[in-house]
VEXPA-268055 format. One line per 3 residues: number of its first residue (from 1); their letters; for each residue x, y, z of N, C-alpha, C. Coordinates in Angstrom, 1 decimal, m for minus. Example, Ala and Ser with C-alpha at 12.3 -4.5 7.8 and 13.67 -1.06 7.14 Angstrom:
1) as) 13.2:m5.7:7.8:12.3:m4.5:7.8:13.2:m3.3:7.8 | 12.8:m2.2:7.1:13.7:m1.1:7.1:12.9:0.0:7.9 .
//
This chain:
1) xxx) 1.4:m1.9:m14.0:1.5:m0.9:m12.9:0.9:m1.4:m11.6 | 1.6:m1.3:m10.2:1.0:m1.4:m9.6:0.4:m0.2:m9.0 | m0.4:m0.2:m8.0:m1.3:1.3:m7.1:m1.7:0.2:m5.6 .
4) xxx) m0.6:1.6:m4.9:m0.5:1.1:m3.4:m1.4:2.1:m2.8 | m2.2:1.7:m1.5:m2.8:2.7:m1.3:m2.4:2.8:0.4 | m2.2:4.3:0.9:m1.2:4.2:2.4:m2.9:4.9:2.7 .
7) xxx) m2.9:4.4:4.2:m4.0:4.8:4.6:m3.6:4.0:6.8 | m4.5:4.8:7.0:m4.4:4.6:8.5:m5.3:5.7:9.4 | m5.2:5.5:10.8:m6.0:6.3:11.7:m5.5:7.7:11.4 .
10) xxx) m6.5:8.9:11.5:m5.7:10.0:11.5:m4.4:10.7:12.3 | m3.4:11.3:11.5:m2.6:11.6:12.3:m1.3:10.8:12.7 | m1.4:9.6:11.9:m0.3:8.2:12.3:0.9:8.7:11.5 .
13) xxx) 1.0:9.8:10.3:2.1:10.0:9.7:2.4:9.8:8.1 | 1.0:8.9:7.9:0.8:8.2:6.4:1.4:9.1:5.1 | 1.0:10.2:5.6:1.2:11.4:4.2:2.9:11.4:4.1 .
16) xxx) 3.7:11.6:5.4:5.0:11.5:5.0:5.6:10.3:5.0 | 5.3:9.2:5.0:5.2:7.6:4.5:4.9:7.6:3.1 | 4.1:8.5:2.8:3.3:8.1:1.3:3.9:8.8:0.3 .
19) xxx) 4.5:9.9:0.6:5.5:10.9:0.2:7.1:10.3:0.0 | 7.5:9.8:0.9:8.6:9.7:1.2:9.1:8.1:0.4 | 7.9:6.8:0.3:7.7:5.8:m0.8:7.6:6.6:m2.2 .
22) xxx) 6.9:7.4:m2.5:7.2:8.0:m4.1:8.2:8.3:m4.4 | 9.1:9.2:m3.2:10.4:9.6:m3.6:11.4:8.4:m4.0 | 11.3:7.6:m3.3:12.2:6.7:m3.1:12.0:5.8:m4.4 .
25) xxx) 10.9:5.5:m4.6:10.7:4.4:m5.7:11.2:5.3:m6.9 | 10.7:7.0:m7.1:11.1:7.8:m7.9:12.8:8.2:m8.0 | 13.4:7.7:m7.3:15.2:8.0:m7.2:15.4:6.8:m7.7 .
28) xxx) 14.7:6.1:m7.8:15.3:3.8:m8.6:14.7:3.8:m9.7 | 14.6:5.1:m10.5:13.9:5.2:m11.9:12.6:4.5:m12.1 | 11.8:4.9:m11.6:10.0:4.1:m11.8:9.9:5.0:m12.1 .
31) xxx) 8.7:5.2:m12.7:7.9:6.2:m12.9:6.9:7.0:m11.9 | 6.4:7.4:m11.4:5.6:7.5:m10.0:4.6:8.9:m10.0 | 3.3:8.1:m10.1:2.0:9.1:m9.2:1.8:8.6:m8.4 .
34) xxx) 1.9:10.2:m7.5:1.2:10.2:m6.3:m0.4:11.7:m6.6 | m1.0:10.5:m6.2:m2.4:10.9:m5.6:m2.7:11.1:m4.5 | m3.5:12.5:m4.3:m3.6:12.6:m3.0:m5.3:12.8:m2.8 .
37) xxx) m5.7:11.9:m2.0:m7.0:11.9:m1.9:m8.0:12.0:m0.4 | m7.1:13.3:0.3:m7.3:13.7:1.6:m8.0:14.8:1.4 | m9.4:14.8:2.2:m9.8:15.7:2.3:m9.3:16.9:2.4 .
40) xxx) m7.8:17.3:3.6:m6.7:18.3:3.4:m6.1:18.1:2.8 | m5.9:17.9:1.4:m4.5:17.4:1.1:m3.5:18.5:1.1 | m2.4:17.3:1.6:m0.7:18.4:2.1:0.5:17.4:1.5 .
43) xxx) m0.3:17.0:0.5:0.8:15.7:0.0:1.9:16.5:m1.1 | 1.2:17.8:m1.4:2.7:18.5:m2.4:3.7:18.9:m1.5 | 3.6:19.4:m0.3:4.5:19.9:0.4:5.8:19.1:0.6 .
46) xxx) 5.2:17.6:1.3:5.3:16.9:1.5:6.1:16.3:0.5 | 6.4:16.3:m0.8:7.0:16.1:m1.9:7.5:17.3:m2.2 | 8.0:18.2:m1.7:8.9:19.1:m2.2:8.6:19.8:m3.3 .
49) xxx) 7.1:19.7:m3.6:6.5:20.6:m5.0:7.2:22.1:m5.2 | 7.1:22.6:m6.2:6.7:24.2:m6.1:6.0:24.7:m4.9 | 6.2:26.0:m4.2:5.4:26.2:m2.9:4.2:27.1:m4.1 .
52) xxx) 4.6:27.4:m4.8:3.7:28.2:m5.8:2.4:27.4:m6.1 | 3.0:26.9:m6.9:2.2:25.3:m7.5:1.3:25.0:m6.6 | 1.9:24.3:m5.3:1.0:23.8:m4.5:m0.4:24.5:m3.5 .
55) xxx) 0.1:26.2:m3.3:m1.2:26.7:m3.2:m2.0:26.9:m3.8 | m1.8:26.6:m5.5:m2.6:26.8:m6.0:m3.5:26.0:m6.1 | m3.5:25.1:m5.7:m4.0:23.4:m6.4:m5.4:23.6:m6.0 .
58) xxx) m6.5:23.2:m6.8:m7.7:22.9:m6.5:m8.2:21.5:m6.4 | m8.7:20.7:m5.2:m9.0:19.2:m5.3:m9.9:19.1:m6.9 | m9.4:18.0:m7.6:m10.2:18.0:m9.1:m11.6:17.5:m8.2 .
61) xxx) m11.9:17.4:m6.8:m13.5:16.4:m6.8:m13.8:17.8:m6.8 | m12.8:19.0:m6.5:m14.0:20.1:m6.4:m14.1:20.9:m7.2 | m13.7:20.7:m8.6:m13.7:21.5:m9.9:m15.4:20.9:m10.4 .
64) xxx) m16.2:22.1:m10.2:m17.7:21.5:m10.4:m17.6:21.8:m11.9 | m17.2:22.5:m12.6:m17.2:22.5:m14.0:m16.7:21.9:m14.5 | m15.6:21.6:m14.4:m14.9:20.0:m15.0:m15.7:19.0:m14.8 .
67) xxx) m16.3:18.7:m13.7:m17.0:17.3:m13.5:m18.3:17.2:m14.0 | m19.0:18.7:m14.2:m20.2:18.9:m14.7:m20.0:18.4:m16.8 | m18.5:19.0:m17.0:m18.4:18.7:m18.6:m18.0:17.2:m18.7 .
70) xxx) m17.3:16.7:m18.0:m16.9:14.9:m18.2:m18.0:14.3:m17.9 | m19.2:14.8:m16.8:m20.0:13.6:m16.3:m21.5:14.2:m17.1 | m22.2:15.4:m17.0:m23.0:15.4:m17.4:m23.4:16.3:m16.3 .
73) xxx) m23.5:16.0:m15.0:m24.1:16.3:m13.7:m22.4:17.1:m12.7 | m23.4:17.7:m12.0:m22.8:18.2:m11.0:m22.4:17.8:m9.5 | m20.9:17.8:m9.2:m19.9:16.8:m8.5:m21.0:16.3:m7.6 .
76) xxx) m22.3:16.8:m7.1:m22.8:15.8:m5.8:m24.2:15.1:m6.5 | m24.1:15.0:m7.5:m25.4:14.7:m8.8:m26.2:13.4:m8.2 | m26.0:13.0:m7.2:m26.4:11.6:m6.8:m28.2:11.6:m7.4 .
79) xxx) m28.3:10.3:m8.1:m29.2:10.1:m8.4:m30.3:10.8:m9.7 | m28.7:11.5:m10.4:m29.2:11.9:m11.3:m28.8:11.0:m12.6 | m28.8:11.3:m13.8:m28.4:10.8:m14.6:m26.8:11.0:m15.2 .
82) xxx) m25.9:10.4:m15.1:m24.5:11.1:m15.2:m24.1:10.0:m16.1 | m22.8:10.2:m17.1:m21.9:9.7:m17.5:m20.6:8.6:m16.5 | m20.8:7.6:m16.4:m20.3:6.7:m15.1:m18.6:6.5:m15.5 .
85) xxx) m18.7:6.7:m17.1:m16.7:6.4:m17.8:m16.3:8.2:m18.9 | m16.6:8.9:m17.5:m15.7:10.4:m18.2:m14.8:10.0:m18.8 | m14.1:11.2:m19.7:m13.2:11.6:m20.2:m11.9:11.8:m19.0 .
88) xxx) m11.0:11.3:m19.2:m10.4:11.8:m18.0:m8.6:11.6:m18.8 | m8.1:11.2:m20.1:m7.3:10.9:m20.2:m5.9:12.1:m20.1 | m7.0:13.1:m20.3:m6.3:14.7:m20.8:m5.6:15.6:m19.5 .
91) xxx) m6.3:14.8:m18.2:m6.1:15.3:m16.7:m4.9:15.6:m15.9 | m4.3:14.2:m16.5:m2.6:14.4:m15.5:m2.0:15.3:m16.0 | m2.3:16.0:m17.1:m1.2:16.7:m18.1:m1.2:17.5:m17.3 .
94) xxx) m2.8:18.2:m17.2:m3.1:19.3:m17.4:m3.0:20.0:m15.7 | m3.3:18.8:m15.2:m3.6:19.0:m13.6:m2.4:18.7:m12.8 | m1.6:18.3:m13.4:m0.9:17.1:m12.3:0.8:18.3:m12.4 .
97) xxx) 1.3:17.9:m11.3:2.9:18.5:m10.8:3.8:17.9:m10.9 | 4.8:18.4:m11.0:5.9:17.5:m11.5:6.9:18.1:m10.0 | 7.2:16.8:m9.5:7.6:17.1:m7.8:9.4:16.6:m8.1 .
100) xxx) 10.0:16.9:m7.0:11.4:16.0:m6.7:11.6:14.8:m7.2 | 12.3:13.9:m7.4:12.7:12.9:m7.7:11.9:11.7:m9.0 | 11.3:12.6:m9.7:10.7:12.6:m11.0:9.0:12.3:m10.7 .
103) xxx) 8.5:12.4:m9.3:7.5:12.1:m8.8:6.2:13.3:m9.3 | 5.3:12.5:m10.0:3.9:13.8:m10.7:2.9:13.7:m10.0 | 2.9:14.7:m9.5:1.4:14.5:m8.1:0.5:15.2:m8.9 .
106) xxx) m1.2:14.5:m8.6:m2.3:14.6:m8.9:m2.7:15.5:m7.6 | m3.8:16.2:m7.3:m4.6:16.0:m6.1:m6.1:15.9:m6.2 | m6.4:14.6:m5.8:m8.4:14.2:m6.3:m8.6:14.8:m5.1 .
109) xxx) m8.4:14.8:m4.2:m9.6:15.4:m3.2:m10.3:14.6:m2.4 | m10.8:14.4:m1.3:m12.4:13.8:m1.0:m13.3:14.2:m0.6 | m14.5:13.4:m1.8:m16.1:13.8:m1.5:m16.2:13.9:0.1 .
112) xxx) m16.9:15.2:0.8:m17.1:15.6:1.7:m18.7:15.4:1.8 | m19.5:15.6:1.4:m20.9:15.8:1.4:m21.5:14.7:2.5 | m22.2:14.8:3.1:m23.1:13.4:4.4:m23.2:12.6:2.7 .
115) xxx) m23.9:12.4:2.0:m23.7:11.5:1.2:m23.1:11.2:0.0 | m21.6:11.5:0.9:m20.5:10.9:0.1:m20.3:9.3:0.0 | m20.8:8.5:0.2:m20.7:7.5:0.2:m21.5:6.3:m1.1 .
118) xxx) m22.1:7.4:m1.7:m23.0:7.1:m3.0:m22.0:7.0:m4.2 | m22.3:6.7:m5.4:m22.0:6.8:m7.0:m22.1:8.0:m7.3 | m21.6:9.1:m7.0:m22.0:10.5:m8.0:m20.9:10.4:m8.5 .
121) xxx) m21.3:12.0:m9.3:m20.3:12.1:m10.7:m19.5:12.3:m10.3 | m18.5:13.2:m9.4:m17.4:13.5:m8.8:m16.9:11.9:m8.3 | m17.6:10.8:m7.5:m17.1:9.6:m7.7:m16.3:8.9:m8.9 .
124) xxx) m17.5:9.2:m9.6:m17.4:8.8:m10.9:m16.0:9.0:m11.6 | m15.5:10.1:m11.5:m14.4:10.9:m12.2:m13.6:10.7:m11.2 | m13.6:10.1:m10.1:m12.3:9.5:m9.4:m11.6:8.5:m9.8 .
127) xxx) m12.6:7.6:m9.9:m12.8:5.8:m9.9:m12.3:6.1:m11.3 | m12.9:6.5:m12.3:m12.4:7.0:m13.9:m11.0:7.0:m13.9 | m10.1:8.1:m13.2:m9.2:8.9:m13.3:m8.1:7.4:m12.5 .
130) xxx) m8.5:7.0:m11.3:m7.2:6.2:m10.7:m7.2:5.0:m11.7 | m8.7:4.2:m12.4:m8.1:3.6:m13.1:m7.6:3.3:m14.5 | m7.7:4.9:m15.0:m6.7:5.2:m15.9:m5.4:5.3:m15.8 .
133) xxx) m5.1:6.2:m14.5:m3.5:5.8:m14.3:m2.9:4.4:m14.4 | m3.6:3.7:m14.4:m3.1:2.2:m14.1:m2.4:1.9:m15.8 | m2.6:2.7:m16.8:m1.3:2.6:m18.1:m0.9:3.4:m18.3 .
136) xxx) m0.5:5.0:m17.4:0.6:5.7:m17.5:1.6:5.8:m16.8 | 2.2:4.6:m15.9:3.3:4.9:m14.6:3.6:3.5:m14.3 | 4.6:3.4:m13.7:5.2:1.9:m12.9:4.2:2.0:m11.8 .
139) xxx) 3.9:3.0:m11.1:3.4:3.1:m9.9:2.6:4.1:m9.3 | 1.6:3.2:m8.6:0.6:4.7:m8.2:0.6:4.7:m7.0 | 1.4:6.0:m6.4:1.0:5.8:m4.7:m0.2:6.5:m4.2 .
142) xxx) m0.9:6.2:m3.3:m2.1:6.6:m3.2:m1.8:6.9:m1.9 | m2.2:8.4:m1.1:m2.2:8.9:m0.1:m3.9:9.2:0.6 | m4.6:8.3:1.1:m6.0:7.8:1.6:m6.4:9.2:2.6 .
145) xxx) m7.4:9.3:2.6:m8.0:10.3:3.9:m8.0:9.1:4.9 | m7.7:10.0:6.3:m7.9:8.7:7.6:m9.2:8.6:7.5 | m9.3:7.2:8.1:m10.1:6.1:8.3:m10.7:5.1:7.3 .
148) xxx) m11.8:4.7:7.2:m12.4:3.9:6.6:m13.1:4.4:5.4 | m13.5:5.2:5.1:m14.5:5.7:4.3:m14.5:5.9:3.0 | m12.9:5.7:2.5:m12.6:5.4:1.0:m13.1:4.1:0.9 .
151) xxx) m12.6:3.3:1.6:m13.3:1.8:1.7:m14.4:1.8:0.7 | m15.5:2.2:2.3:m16.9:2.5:1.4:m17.1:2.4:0.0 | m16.6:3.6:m0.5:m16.7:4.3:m1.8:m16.1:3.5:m2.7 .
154) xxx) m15.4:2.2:m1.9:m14.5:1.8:m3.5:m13.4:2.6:m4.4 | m13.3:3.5:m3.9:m11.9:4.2:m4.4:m10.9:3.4:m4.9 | m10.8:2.8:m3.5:m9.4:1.7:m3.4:m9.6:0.4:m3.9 .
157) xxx) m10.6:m0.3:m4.8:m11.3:m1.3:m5.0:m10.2:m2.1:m6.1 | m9.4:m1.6:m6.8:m8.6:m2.1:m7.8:m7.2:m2.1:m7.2 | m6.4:m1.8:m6.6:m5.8:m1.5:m5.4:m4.6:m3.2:m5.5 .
160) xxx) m3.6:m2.6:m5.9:m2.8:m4.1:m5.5:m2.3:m4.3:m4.1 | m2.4:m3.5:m3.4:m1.8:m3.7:m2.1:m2.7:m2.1:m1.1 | m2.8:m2.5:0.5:m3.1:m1.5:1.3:m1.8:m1.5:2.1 .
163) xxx) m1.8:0.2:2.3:m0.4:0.3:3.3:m0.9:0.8:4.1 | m1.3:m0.3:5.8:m2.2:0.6:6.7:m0.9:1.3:7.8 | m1.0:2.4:8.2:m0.2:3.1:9.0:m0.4:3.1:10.0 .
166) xxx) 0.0:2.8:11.6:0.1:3.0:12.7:0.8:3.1:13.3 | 0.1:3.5:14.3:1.1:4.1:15.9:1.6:3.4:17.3 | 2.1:3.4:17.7:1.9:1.8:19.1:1.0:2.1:19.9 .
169) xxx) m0.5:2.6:20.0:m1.6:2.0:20.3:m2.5:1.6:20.2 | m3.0:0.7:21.1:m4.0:0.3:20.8:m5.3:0.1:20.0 | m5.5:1.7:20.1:m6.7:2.4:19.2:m6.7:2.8:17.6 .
172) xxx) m5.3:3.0:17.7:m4.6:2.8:16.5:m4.7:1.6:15.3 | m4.1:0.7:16.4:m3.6:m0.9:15.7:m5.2:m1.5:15.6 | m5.8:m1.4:16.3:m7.8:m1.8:16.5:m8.2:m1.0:14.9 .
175) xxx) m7.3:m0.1:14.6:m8.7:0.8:13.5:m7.9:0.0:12.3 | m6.5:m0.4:12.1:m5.9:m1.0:11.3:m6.7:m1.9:10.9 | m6.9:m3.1:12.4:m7.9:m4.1:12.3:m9.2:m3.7:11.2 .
178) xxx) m10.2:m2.9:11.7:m11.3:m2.3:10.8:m10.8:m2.0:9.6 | m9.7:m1.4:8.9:m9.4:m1.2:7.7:m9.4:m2.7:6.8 | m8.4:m3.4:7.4:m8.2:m4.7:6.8:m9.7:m5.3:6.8 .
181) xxx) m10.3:m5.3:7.6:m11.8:m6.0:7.4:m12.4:m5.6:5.9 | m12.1:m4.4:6.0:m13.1:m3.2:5.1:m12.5:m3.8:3.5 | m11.1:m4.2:3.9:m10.4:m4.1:2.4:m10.9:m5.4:2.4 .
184) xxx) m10.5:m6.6:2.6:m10.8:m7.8:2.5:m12.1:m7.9:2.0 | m13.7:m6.8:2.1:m14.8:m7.2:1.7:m14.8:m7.2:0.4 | m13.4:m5.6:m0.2:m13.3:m5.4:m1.4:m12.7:m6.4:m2.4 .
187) xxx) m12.2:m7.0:m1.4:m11.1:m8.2:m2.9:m9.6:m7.7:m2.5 | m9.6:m7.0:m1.4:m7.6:m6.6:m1.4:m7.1:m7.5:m0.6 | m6.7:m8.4:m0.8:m6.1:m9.0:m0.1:m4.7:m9.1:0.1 .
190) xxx) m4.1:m8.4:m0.4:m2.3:m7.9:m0.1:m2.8:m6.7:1.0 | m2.3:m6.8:2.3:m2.6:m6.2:3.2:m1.4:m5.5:3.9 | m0.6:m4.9:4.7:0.2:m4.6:5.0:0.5:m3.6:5.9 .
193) xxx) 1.3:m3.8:6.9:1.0:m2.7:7.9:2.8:m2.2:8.6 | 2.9:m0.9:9.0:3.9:m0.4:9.4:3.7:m0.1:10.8 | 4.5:0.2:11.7:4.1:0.7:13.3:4.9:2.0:12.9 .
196) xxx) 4.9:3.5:13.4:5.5:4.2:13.4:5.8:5.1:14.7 | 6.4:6.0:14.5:6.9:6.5:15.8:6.5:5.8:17.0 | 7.6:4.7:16.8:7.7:4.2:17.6:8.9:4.3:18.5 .
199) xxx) 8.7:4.5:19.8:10.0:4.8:20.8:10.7:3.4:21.3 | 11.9:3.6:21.0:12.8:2.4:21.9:12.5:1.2:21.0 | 12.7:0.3:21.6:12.0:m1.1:21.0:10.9:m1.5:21.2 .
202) xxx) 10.0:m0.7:21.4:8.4:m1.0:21.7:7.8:m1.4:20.5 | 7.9:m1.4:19.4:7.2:m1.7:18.3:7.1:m3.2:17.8 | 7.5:m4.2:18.2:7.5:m6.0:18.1:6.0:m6.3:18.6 .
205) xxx) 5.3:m5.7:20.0:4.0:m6.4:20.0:2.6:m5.8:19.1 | 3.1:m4.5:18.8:2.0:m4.2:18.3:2.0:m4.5:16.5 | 3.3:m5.0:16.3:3.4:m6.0:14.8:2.2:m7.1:15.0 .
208) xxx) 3.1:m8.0:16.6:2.6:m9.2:16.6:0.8:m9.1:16.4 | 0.1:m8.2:17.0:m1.2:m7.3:17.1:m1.7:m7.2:15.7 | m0.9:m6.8:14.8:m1.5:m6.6:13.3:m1.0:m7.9:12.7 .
211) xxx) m0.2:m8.7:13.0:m0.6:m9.7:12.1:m1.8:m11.0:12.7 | m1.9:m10.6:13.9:m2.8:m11.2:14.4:m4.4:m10.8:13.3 | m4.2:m9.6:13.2:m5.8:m9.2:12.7:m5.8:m9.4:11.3 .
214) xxx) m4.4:m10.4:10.2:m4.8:m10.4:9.5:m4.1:m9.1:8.3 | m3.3:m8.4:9.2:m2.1:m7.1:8.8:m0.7:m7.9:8.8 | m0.4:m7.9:7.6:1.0:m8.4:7.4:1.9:m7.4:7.4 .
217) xxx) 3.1:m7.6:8.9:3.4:m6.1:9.2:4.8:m6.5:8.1 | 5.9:m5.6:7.8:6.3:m4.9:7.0:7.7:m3.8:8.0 | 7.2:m3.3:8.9:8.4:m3.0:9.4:8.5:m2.0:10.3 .
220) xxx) 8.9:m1.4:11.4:8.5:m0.3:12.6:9.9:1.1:11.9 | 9.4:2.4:11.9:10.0:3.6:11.8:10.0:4.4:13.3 | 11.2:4.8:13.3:10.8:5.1:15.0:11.0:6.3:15.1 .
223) xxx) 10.6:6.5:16.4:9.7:8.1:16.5:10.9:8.7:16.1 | 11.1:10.2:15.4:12.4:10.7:16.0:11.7:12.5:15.4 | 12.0:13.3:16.6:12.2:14.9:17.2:12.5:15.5:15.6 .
226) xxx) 13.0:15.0:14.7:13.4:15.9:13.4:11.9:15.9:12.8 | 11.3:14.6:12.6:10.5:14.5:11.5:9.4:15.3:12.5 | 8.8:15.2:13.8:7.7:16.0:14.4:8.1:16.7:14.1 .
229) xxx) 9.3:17.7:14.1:9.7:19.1:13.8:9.1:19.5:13.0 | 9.4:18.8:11.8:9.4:18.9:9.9:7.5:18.9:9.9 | 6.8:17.8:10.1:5.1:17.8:10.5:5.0:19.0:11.1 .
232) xxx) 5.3:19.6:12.4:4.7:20.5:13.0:4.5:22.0:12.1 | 6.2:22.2:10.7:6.6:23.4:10.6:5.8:23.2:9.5 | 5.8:22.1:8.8:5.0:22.0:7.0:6.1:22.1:6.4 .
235) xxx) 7.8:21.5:6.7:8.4:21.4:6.0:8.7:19.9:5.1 | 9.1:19.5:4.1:9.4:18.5:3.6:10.5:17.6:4.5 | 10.2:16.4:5.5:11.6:16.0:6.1:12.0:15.0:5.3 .
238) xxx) 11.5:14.8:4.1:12.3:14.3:3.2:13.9:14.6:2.7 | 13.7:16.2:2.7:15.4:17.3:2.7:16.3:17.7:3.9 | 15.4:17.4:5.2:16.0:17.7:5.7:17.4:16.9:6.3 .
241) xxx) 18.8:16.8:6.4:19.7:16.7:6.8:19.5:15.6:8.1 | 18.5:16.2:8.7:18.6:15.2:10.1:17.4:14.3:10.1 | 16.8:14.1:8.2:16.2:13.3:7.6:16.4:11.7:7.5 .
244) xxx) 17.9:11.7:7.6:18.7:10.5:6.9:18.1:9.1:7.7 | 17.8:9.6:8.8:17.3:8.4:9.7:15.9:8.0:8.7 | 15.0:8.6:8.7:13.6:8.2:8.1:13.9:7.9:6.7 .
247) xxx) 14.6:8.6:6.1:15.0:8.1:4.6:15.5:6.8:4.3 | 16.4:6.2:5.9:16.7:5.1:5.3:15.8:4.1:5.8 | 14.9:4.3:6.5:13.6:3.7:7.0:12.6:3.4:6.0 .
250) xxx) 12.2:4.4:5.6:11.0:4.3:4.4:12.3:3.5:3.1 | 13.3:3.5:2.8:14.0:3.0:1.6:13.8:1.6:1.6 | 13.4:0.8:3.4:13.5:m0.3:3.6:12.5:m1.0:2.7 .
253) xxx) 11.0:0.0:3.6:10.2:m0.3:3.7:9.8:m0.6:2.0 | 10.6:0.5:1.2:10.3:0.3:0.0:10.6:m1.2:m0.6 | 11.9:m1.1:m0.5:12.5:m2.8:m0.6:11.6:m3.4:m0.1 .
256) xxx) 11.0:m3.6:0.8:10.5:m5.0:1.1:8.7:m5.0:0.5 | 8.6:m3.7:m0.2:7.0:m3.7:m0.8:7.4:m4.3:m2.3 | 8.7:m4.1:m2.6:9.4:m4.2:m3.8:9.4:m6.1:m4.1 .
259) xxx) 9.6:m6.6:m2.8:10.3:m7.8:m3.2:9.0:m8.3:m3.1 | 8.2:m8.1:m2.1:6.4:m8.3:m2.4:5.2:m8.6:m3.1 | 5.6:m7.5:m4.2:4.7:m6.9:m5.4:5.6:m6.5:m6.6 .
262) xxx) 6.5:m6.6:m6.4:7.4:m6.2:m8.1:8.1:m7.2:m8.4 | 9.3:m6.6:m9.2:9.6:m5.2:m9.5:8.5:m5.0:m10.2 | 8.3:m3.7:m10.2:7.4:m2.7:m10.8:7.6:m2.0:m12.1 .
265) xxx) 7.0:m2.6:m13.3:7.1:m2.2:m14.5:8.3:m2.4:m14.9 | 9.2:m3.6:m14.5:10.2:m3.6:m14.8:10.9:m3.7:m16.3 | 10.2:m4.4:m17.2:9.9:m4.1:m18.2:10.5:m3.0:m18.9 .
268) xxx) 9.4:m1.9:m18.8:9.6:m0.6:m18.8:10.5:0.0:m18.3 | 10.9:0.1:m17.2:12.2:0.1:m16.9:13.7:0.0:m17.5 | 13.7:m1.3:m17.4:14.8:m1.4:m18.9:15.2:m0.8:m20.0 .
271) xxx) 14.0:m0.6:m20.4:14.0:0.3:m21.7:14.4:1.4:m21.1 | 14.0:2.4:m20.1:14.7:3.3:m20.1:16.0:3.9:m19.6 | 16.7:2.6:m18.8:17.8:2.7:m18.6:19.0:2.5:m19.5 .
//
């Protein structure tokens, strides 16, 4: 299995990037979790879930009784005595959605607390849970909270690849920079970076800019009035019709993560074609 993890400055687009890579890998017969591990997460929408389903969803960091019976302690237990390898194999079943294009979305959530940045049990039962998925699926797409601070935590620590997202500026492509630093302390060294809404042909220097820092860019998606629409309304522009542009954008992008890092479970695959 591989587990890609899409992450970037807030706001760059990541979630319908991270959405729109599950679908795609999930229409070429993989198998595919997506995880959403944003403090808001909007990654079912975004996948075309049930609208039912997806209001209902509770982040699993914030089910304190679940975390209290797998760990011992309660989700912000820092410093107490907890269980560090929960139970967690029973979770996807029970927790997880079955979206468009055979894609089963999780949603972990993230620790919010000032010291979220510790080992507690709600950690604990993350780190548990993502590296359990790693022998149920071809692929785990991982939808990051903006910035740095999964870093921290090690979330992303087992991680075969980072998908950092940006925008053509400056401050943008600079936080890319800080991501890649962050991963690289962890051991990720498949790095990778996209420019997005980008207008015209403006998106070549701010490639040249992330591979300068050490971001091996991957490919520019360009701005286009359908998908802001689709973001602004909370609809899926995965379906939408005036989609086709970004669908065959992210298809690329998939290909070329494909020729990268896979094929993916190909193996398995086989078998079930």
């Amino acid at each position: 299995m591989a587990k890609i993890a899409v992450t970037g400055k807030g706001g760059v687009g990541k979630t319908t990037i991270a959405a729109g890579l599950a679908r795609t890998f999930g229409s070429r017969g993989y198998r595919v979790i997506a995880l959403d591990m944003d403090p808001s997460p909007n990654l079912a929408s975004s996948l075309s879930c049930s609208p039912g389903e997806a209001a209902a969803i509770t982040p699993l960091v914030e089910m304190e009784d679940l975390i209290l019976e797998r760990t011992g302690a309660p989700p912000e237990g820092g410093g107490m005595v907890f269980r560090i390898n929960p139970k967690v194999d029973d979770i996807p079943e029970r927790f997880g959605i079955s979206c468009k294009d055979g894609v089963h979305l999780l949603v972990l959530g993230s620790i919010r607390t000032g010291g979220g940045g510790c080992f507690c049990p709600a950690n604990a039962l993350a780190r548990r849970l993502v590296d359990h998925l790693s022998g149920t699926a071809d692929l785990l797409i991982m939808d990051m909270e903006a910035g740095v601070e999964h870093l921290g935590r090690g979330t992303t620590r087992t991680v075969e690849a980072l998908l950092v997202v940006t925008e053509p500026t400056v401050k943008s492509v600079d936080a890319a920079g800080q991501i890649a630093r962050l991963a690289r302390d962890l051991g990720i060294t498949r790095i990778f970076g996209v420019a997005n809404k980008v207008r015209e042909e403006g998106g070549e220097p701010f490639l040249s800019r992330l591979s300068a820092l050490g971001v091996t860019p991957l490919g520019v998606l360009p701005f286009e009035p359908a998908v802001q629409k689709a973001e602004e309304e909370g609809v899926p522009v995965y379906d939408l019709p005036e989609g086709a542009g970004i669908r065959s954008r992210i298809s690329e992008l998939a290909t070329a993560l494909e020729e990268r890092l896979g094929p993916f479970g190909q193996q398995e695959k086989g078998r079930r074609s």
